[in-house]
C-alpha positions in Angstrom: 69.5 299.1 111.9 67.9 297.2 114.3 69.4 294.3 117.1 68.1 291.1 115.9 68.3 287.4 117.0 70.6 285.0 115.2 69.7 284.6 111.6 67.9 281.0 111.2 68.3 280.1 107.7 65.6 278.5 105.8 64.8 275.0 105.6 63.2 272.4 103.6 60.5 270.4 104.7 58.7 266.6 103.3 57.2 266.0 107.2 54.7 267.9 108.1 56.1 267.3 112.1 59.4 268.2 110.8 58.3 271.6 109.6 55.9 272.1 112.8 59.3 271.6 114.9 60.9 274.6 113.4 58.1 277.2 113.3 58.3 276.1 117.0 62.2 277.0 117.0 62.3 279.8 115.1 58.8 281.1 117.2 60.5 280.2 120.7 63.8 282.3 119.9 62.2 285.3 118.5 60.1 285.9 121.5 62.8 284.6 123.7 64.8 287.5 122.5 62.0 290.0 123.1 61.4 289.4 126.4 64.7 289.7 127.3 65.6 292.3 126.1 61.9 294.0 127.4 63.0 292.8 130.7 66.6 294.5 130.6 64.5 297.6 129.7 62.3 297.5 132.2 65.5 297.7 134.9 66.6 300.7 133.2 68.8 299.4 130.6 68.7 301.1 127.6 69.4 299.4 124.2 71.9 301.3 121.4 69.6 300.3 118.7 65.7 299.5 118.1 65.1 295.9 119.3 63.3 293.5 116.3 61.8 290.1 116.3 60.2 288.5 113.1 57.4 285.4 112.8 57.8 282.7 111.3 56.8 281.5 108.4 55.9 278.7 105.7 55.9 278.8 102.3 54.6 276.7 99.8 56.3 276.9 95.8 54.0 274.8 93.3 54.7 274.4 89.2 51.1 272.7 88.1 47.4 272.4 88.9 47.4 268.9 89.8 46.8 267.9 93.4 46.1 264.8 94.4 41.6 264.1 94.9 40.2 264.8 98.1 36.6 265.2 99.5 37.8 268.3 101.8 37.1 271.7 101.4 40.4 272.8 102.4 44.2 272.1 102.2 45.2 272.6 98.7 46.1 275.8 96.7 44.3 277.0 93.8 47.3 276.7 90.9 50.4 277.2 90.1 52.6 280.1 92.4 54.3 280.8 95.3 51.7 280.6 98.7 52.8 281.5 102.4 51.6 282.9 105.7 53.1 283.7 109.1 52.5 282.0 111.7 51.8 282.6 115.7 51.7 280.8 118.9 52.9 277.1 117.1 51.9 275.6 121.2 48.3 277.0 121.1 47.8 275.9 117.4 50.2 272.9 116.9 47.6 270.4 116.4 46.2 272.9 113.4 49.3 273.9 112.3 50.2 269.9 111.9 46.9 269.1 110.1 47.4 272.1 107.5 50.8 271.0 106.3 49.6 267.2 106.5 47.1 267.8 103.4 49.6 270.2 101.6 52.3 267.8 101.9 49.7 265.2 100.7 47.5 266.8 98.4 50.9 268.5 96.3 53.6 266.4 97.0 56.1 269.8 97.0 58.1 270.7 100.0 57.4 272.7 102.7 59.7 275.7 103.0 59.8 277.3 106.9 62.2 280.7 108.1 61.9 283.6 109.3 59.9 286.1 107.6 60.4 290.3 107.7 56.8 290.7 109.9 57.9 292.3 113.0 56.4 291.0 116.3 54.9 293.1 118.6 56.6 293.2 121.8 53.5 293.0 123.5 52.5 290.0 121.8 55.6 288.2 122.7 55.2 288.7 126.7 53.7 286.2 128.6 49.9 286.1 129.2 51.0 287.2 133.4 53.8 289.8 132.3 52.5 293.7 133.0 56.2 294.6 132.7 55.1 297.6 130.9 53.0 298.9 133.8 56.0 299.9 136.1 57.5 302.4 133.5 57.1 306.0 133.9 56.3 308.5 131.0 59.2 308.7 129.1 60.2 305.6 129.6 56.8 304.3 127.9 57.4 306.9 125.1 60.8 305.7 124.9 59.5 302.2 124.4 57.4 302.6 121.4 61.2 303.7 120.2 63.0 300.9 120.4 60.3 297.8 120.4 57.8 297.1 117.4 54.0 297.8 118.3 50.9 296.7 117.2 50.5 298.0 113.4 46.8 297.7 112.4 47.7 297.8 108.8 49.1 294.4 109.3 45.8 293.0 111.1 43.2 293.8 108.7 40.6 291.1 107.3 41.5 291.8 103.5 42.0 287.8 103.1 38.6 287.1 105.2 36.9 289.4 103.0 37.8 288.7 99.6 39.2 292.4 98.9 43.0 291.4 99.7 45.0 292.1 96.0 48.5 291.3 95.6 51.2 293.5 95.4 53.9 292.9 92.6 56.1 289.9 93.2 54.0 288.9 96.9 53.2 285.7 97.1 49.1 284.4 97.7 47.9 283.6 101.1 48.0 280.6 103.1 45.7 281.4 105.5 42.5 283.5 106.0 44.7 285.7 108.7 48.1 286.7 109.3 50.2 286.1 112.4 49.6 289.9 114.0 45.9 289.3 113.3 46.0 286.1 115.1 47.9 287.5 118.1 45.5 290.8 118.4 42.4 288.5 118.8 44.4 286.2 121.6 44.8 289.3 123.2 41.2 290.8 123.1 39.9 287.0 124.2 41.4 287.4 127.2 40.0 290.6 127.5 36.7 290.2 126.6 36.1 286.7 128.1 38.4 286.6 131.3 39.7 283.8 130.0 43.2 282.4 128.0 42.9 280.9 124.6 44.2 278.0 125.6 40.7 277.0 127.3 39.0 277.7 124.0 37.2 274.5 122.6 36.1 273.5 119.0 32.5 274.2 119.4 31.1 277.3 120.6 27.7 278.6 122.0 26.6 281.8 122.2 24.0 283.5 124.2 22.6 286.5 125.2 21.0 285.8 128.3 23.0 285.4 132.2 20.3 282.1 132.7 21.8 280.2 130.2 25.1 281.0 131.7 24.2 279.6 135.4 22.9 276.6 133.7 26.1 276.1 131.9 27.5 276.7 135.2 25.7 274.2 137.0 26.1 271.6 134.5 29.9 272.1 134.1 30.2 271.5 137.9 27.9 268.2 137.7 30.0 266.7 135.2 33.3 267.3 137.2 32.0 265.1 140.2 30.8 262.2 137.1 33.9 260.1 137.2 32.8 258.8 133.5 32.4 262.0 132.3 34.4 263.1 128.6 35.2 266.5 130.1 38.4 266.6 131.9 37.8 270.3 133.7 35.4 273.0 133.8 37.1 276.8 133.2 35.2 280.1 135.0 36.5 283.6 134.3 39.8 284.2 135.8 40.8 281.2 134.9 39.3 279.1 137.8 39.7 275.2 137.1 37.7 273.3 138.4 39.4 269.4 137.5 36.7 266.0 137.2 37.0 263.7 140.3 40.1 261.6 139.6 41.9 264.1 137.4 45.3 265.7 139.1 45.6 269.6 138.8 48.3 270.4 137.0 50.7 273.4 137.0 49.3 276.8 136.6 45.8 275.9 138.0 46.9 277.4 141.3 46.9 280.9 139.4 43.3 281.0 138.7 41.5 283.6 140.9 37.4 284.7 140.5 37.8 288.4 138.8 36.0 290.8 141.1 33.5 291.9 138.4 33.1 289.9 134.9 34.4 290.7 132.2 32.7 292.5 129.0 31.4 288.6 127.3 32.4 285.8 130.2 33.5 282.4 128.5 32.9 279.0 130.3 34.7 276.0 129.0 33.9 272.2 129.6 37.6 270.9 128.7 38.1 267.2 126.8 40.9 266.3 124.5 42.1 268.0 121.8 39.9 270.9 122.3 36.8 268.8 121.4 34.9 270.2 124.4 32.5 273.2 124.4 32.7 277.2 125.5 29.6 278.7 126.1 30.1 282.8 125.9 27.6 285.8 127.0 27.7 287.8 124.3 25.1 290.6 125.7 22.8 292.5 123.9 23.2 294.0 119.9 25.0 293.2 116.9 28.1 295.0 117.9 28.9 292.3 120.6 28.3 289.4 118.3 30.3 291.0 115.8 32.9 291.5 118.1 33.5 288.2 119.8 33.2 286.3 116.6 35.9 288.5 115.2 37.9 287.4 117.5 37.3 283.5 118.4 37.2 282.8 114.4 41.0 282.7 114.5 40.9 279.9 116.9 39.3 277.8 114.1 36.7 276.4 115.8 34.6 273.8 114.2 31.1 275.4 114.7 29.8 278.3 116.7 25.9 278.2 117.6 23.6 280.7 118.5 21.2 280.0 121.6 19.0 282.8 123.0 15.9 284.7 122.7 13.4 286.1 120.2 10.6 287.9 119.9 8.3 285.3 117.6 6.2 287.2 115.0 3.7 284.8 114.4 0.4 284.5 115.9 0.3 280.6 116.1 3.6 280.5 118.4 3.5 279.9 121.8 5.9 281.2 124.6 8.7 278.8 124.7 8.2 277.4 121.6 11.5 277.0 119.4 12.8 278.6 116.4 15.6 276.8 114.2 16.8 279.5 111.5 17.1 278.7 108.0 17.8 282.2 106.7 18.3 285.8 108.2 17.2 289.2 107.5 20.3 291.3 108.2 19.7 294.7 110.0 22.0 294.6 112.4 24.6 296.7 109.9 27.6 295.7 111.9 29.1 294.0 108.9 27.7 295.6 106.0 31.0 296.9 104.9 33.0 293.9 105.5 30.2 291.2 103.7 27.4 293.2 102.1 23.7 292.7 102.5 23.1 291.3 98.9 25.5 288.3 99.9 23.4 285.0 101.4 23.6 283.5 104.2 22.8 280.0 103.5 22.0 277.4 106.1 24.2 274.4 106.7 22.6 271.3 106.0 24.6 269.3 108.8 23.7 272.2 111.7 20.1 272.5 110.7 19.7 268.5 110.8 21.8 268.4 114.0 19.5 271.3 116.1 16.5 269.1 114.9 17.2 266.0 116.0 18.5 267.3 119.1 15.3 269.1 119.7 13.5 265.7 119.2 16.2 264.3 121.5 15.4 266.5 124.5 12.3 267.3 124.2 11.5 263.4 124.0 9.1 264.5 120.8 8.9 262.0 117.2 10.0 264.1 114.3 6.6 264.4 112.6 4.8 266.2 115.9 8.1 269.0 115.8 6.2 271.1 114.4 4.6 271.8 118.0 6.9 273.0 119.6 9.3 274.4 116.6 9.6 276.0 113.5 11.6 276.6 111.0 11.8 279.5 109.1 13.6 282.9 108.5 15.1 285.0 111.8 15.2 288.4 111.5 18.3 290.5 113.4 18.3 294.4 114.0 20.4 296.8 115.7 17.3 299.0 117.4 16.2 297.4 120.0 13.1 299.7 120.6 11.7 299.0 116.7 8.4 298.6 118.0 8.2 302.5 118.9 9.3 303.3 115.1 6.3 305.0 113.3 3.7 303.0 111.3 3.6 299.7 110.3 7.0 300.1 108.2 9.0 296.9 110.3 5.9 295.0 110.4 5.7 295.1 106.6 9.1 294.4 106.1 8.9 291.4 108.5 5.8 290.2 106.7 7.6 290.7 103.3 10.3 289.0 104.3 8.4 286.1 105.9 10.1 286.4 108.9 9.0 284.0 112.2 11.6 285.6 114.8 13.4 288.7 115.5 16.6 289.1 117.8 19.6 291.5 117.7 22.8 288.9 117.4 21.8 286.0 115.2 22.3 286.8 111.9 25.3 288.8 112.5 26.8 285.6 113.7 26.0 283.6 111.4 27.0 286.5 108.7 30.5 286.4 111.0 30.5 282.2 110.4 29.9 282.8 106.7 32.4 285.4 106.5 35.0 283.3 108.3 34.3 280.1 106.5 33.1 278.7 110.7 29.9 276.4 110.3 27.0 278.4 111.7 23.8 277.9 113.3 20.7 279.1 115.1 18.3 277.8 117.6 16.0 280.8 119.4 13.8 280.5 122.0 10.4 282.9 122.0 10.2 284.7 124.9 7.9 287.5 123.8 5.4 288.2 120.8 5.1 292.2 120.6 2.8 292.0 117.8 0.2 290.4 119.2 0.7 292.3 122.6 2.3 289.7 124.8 5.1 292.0 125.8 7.9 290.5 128.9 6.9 291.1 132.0 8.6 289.9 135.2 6.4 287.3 136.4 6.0 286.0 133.0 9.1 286.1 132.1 10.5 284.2 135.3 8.4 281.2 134.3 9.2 281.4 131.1 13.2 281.1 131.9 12.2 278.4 134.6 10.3 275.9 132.3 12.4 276.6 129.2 15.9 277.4 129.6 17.3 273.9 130.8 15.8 272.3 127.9 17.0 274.9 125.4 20.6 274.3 127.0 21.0 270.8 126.9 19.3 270.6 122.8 22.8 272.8 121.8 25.1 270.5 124.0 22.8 267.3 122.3 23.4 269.0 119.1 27.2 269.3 119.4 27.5 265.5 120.6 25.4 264.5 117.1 27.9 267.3 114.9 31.1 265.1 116.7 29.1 261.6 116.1 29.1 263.3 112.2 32.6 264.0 111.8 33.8 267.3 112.4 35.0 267.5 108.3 31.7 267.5 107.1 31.1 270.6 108.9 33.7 272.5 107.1 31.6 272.5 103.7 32.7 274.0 100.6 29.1 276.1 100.8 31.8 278.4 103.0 34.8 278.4 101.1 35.5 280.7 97.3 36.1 279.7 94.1 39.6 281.4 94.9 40.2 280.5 98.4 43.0 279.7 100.9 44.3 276.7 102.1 44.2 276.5 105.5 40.6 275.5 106.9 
């Protein structure tokens, strides 16, 4: 037996902010009840029985196939049977949360059915992003914890759903959502982490690079718009949580806590801040597959609208210039980071709304007519590998397979996050920048390589941010194409 909070019995919803309300209740108590009793632990107290919290959850319960038309690629079931998910953090994703059970309300016409489900909640994941209450206890106090609180159980955080491999047991119901309430709460928990940052700062559209210049461009920018009283961003968010508010804007509470970490973290996110999460983070992924894989694992269950791919390449091609761009329409995956989790037979198609978006921006920025593009970019297939020394390998064999493959540029991280996008049904796209051409022996040097980031880096910045602006002007659910979705898929986008 196990101490629980008051039973809350389940209840039946037709409005979407009446169900929202209690997964907020239900959520608020449960970790209420964790921390409190975490606390009386940590002074020494010692409960008679194993502390439990559960999630939430909400359930769905249809008889037919019909479902009312819609031009989305989400928020209906399949058929007929019994659908639910828990759920985590109903603050953080409220305005998600309100929009998923909007369409199912809509597009089904069934009620919405919201209690408590049996999935325990990690103590850990019910503390506060501050609390380190753990940290004071000695030895056997911290063995004694894992006891009487519920841990983190990986068999509950695995990417079955994502992956298509997730089969029923006898009697479960189908899923909701793409990932479960633990899985959720272990990627908040490895953002801040990995990026120095909280989840809360998190916008909808996301850039990724592999390079620190793009980064102190970001930088720069983010602090030029806070002294632009007309600018759409509210605040700019550094590592540690520095906030930086626009000229006119009033801190508000918690900004004081923000402090500059001594070192930076693994990845380092930067966040230009506008309403409703519409703004954009711009992350440092590093170098290799593994990081991409990594951080996209992680910020996917923040549902962004896109994530883009800005960095360097080495272009294949003799024609290409230094600086020139290259906008990815297919990908050549030998990064094997995700080969078990999405196979290498499975495409990766590109997204008619990115592709359109990163070339009229380029034409934007660059000031350049569409027709004369082809000067300074090209389209074509980007190949990613995991060794970064594959010139050394012996013989032509990677030249062949590049030639084979008809392959303009080769990087480490961009088709492993556009794999990651596919995989995770986030819209996906790639804009590289060629800083070297080892085949035809201009290899990076310093000096080079300094004028290269000089002349080019700016530009290639402000065509992703351009590019966002035109995917908002677009509509952000055109993005979320049915190109990414099954023909047995979940509900929630």
């Amino acid at each position: 037996m196990s101490q629980m909070p008051d039973f809350i019995a389940p209840t039946r919803h037709r409005d979407a902010a009446q169900a929202l309300a209690q997964i907020q209740r239900i959520y608020a108590e449960q970790t209420a009840y964790l921390r409190q009793a975490m606390q009386a632990f940590v002074a020494g107290d010692t409960p008679a029985q194993p502390v439990r919290a559960c999630y939430p959850f909400v359930r769905l319960q249809t008889s037919t196939l019909a479902r009312a038309p819609t031009h989305l690629a989400f928020g209906f079931v399949q058929g007929r049977g019994r659908y639910e998910t828990t759920l985590t953090r109903p603050d953080l994703f409220a305005h998600y949360y309100l929009e998923q059970f909007e369409l199912l309300l809509h597009n089904h016409g069934v009620e919405l059915e919201v209690g408590t489900s049996t999935q325990p909640i990690p103590v850990y994941f019910a503390l506060d992003a501050d609390d380190a209450l753990e940290g004071s206890l000695d030895r056997e106090r911290r063995l004694l914890l894992r006891d009487l609180f519920d841990l983190p159980d990986l068999t509950a955080m695995d990417d079955g759903i994502a992956n298509g491999t997730w089969e029923p047991r006898a009697g479960e119901a189908q899923p909701l959502s793409l990932f479960t309430a633990p899985r959720v709460d272990y990627s908040l928990q490895r953002l801040r982490h990995y990026t120095g940052t909280r989840p809360e700062w998190f916008q909808n559209f996301v850039l990724f690079t592999n390079y620190q210049f793009y980064i102190d461009e970001f930088v720069r920018l983010g602090h030029a718009e806070m002294q632009n009283a007309d600018s759409r961003y509210r605040a700019f968010v550094e590592p540690g949580n520095v906030v930086t508010r626009r000229v006119g804007v009033s801190a508000e509470a918690g900004d004081e806590l923000g402090s500059a970490p001594a070192r930076l973290p693994q990845m380092p996110a930067y966040h230009l801040v506008s309403e409703g999460h519409g703004g954009i983070t711009m992350i440092n992924i590093g170098v290799g597959p593994a990081n991409a894989k990594t951080i996209t694992d992680h910020v996917a269950v923040l549902r962004p609208h896109a994530w883009l791919m800005l960095g360097h390449c080495a272009g294949l091609r003799n024609s290409q210039q230094l600086g020139d761009y290259v906008l990815a329409h297919a990908y050549v995956r030998e990064d094997h980071v995700l080969d078990e989790e999405l196979p290498p037979w499975v495409p990766i198609p590109a997204l008619a709304e990115i592709q359109v978006a990163l070339q009229q921006a380029v034409a934007d920025v660059a000031q350049m007519p569409e027709d004369q593009l082809k000067r300074i970019m090209r389209t074509g297939t980007v190949a990613s590998t995991d060794n970064r020394n594959w010139e050394l390998l012996p013989g032509n064999t990677p030249q062949r397979r590049f030639s084979q493959s008809r392959a303009v540029a080769l990087d480490m991280e961009s088709a492993t996050i556009a794999a990651n996008g596919f995989r995770f049904r986030v819209p996906y796209g790639t804009l590289l920048c060629v800083s070297d051409k080892p085949l035809h022996g201009e290899i990076k040097l310093p000096g080079m390589a300094n004028h290269f980031y000089r002349e080019r880096v700016g530009q290639h910045l402000r065509i992703g941010i351009r590019a966002i602006e035109l995917l908002q002007q677009g509509g952000v659910a055109r993005l979320h194409s049915r190109k990414l979705r099954s023909f047995d898929e979940v509900a929630f986008q």
